[in-house]
GURO-636728 format. One record per residue: residue in three letters; x, y, z of N, C-alpha, C in turn. Coordinates in steps of 0.2 Angstrom, whole numbers, always signed. Example, Ala and Ser with C-alpha at 12.3 -4.5 7.8 and 13.67 -1.06 7.14 Angstrom:
! GURO-636728
ALA,+66,-28,+39,+62,-22,+39,+66,-16,+39
SER,+64,-11,+35,+68,-5,+36,+64,+0,+39
//
This chain:
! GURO-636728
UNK,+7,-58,+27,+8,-52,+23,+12,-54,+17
UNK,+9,-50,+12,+14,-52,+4,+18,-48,+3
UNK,+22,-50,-1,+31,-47,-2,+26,-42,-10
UNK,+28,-35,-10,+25,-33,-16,+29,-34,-20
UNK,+27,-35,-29,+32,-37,-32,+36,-31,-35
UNK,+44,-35,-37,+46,-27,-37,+45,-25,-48
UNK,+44,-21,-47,+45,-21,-56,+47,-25,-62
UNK,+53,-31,-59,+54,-32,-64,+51,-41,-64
UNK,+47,-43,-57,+43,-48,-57,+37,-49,-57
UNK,+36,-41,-61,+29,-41,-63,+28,-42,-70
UNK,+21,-43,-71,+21,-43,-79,+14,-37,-78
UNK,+14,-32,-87,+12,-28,-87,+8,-26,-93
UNK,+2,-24,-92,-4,-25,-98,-1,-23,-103
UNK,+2,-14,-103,+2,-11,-107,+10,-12,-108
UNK,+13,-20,-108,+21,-21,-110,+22,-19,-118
UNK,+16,-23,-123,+19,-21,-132,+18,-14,-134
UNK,+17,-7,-128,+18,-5,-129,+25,+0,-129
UNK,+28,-2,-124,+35,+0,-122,+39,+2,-126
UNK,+43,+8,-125,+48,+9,-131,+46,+14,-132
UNK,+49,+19,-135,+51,+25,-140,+44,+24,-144
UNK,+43,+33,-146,+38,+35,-150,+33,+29,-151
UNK,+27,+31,-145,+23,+28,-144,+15,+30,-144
UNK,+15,+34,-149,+11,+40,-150,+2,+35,-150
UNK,+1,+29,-150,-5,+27,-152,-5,+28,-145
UNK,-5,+29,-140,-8,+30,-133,-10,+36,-132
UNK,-10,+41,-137,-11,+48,-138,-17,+48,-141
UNK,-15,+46,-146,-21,+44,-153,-28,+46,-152
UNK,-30,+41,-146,-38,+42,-147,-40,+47,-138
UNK,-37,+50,-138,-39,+58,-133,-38,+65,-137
UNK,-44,+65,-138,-44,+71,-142,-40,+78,-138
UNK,-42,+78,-131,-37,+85,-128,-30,+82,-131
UNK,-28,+77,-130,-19,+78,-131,-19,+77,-138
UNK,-23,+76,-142,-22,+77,-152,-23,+85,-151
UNK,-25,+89,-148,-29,+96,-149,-22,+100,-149
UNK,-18,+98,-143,-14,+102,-139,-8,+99,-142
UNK,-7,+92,-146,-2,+92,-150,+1,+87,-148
UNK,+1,+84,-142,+4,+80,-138,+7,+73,-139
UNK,+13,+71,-140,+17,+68,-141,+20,+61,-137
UNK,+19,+57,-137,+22,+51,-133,+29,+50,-136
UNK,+34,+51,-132,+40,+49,-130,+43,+44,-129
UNK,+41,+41,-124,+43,+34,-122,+40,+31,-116
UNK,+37,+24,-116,+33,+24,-111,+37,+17,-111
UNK,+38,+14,-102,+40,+9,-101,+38,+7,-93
UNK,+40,+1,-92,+38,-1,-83,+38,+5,-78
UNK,+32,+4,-79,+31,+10,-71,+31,+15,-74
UNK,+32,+21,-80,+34,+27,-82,+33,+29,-87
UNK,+31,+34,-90,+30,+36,-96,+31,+45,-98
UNK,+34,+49,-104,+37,+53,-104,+33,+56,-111
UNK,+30,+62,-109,+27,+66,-116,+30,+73,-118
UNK,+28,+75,-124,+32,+80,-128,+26,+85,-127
UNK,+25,+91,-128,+21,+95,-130,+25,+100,-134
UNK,+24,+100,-139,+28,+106,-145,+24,+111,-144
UNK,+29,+117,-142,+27,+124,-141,+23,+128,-148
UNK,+17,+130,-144,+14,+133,-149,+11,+137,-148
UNK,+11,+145,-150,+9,+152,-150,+3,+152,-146
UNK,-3,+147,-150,-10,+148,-147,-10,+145,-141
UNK,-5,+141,-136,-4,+138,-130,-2,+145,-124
UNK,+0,+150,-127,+3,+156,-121,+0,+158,-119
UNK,-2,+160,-113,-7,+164,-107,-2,+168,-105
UNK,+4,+169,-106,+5,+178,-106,+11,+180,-110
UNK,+5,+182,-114,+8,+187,-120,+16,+187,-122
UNK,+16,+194,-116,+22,+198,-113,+29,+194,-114
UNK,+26,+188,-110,+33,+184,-110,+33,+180,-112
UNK,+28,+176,-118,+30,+170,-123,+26,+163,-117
UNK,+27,+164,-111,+26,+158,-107,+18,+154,-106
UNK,+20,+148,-108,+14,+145,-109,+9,+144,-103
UNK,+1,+145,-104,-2,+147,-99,-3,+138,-95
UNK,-4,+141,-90,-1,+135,-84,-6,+129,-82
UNK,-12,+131,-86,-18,+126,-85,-13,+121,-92
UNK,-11,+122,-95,-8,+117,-102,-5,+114,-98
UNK,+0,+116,-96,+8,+112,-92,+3,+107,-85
UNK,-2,+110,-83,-8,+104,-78,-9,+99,-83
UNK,-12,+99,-88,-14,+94,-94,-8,+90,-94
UNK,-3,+93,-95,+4,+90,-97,+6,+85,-93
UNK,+7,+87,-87,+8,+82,-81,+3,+78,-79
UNK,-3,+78,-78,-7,+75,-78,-9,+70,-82
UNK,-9,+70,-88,-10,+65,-90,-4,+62,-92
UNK,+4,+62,-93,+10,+60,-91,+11,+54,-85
UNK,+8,+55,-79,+8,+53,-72,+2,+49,-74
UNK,-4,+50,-77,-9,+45,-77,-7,+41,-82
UNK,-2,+42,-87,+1,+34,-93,+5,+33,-89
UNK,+9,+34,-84,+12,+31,-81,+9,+26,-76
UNK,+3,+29,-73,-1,+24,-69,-2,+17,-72
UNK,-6,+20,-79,-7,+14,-85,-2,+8,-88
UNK,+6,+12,-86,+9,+10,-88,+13,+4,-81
UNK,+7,+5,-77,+10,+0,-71,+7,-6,-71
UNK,+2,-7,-73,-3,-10,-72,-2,-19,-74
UNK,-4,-21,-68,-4,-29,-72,-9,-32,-77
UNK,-15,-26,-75,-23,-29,-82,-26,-21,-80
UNK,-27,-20,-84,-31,-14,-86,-36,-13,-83
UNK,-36,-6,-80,-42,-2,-75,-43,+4,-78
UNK,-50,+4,-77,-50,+13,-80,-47,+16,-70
UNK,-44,+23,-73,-42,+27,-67,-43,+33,-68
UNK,-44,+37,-61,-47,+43,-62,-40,+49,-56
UNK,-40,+55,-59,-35,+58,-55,-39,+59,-48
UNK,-35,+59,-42,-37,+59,-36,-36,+65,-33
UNK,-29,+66,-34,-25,+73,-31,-20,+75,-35
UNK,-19,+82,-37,-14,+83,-41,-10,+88,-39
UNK,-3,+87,-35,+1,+94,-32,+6,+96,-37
UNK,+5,+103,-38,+9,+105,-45,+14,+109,-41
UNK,+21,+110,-40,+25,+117,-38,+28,+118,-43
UNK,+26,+125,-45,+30,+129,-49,+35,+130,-48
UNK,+41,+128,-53,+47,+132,-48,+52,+138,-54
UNK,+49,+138,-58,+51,+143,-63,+45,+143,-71
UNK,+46,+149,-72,+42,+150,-78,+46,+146,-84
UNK,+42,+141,-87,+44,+138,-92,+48,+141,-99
UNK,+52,+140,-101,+58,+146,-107,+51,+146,-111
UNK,+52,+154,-112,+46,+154,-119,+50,+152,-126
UNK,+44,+150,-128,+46,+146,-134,+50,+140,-136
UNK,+51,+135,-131,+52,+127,-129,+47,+124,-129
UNK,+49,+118,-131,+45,+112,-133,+45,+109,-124
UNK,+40,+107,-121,+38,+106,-115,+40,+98,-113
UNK,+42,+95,-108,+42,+89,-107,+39,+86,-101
UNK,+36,+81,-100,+34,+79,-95,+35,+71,-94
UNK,+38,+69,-88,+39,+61,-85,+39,+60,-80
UNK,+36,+57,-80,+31,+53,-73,+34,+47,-72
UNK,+34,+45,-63,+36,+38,-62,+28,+35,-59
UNK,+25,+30,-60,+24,+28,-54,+27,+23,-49
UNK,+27,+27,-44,+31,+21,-38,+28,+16,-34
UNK,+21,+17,-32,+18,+13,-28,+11,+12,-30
UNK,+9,+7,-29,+3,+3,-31,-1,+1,-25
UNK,-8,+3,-22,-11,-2,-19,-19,-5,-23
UNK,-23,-8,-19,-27,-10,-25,-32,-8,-28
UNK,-31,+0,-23,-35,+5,-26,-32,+12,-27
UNK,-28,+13,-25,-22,+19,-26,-17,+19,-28
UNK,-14,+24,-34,-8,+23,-37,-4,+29,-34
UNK,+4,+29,-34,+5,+34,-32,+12,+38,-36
UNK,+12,+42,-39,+18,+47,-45,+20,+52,-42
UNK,+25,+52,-45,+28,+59,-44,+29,+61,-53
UNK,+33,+66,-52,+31,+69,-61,+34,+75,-61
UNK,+38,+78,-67,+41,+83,-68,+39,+85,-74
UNK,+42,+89,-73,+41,+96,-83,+46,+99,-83
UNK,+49,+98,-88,+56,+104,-91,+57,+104,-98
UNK,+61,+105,-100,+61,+109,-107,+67,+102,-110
UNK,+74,+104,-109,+79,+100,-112,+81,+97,-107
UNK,+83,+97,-100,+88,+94,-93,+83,+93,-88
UNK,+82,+86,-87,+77,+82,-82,+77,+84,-76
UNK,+82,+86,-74,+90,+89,-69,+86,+95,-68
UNK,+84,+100,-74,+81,+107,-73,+74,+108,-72
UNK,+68,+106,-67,+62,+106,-69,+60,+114,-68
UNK,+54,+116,-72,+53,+120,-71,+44,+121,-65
UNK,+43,+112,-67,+36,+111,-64,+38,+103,-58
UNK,+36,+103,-53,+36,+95,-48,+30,+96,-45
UNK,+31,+89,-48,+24,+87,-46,+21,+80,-40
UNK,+17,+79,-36,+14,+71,-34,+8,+72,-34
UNK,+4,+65,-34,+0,+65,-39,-2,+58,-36
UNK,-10,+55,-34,-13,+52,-32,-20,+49,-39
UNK,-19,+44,-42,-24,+41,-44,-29,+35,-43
UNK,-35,+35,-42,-40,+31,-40,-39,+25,-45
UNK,-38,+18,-44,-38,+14,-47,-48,+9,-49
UNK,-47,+7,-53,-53,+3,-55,-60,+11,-55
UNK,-60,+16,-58,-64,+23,-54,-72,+21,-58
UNK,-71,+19,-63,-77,+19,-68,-76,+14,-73
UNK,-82,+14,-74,-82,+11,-81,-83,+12,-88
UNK,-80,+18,-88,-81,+24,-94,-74,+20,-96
UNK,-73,+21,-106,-66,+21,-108,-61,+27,-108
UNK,-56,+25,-110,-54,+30,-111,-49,+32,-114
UNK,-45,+37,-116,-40,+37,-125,-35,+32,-123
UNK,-33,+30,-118,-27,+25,-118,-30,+16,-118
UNK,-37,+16,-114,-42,+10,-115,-42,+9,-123
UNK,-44,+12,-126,-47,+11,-133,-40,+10,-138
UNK,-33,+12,-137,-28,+11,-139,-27,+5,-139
UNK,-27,+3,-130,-26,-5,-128,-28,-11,-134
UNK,-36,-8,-133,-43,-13,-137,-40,-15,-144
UNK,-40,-7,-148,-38,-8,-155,-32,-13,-156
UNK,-27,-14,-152,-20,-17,-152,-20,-25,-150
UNK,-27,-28,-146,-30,-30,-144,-27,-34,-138
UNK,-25,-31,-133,-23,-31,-128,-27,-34,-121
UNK,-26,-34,-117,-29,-38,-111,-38,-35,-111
UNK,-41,-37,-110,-47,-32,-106,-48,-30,-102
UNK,-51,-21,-101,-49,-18,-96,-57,-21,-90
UNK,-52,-20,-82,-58,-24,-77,-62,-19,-75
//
């Protein structure tokens, strides 16, 4: 039996992307250009997005609070660049499971955050956990874990064609 490597003896497809505003991982998915969607900082194993608060994103009125299929988008794809962000050579991947707990109504009219770890890798399973809050990591308003099928298709996809255009590894 092999020793897994631990993160910092690995090497990682999507390393020259690492670092602060790292928005071309965004770029070519149209839902997260739609919905506004910002890249924060993506690095070994993890990666963190912004959603700027905006009026046509509420599903209830009343209370400003943003409708909660948006905050699924948020974290789902969040916990899927983290998968991506794990990778030793690029795979396309598909969400497998996604458990969301609500644990409070998100402030109306905050900028939304989401950051994903992935922790565990097999060579066909990834496995995350993921959060959503506003300003305080500390305060989430959403937790999450979160199962992604590795190698799922061979369709691309807005973080594959990022890779491509920067001309990074080939996805297997």
């Amino acid at each position: 039996m092999t020793r897994e490597k631990t993160p910092g003896e690995r090497h990682f497809a999507m390393s020259q992307f690492f670092g602060p505003n790292v928005q071309e991982l965004l770029q070519y998915t149209p839902h997260c250009a739609y919905l506004g969607m910002e890249a924060i900082e993506a690095g070994p194993c993890f990666a963190t997005i912004r959603l700027p608060y905006k009026r046509d994103l509420v599903g209830d009125t009343s209370r400003g609070v943003v409708f909660g299929g948006v905050i699924t988008t948020l974290i789902d794809h969040t916990a899927g660049l983290s998968v991506f962000c794990s990778l030793e050579a690029i795979r396309a991947i598909a969400t497998l499971d996604l458990r969301i707990d609500y644990l409070r109504a998100a402030d109306p009219g905050a900028d939304l955050i989401g950051h994903a770890e992935c922790y565990k890798m097999t060579n066909n399973v990834a496995f995350v956990r993921a959060t959503a809050y506003e300003t305080d990591r500390a305060n989430p308003f959403a937790n999450c874990v979160a199962t992604f099928m590795l190698g799922a298709h061979n369709q691309g996809s807005g973080v594959m064609t990022a890779i491509s255009k920067k001309g990074a590894e080939k996805p297997k």
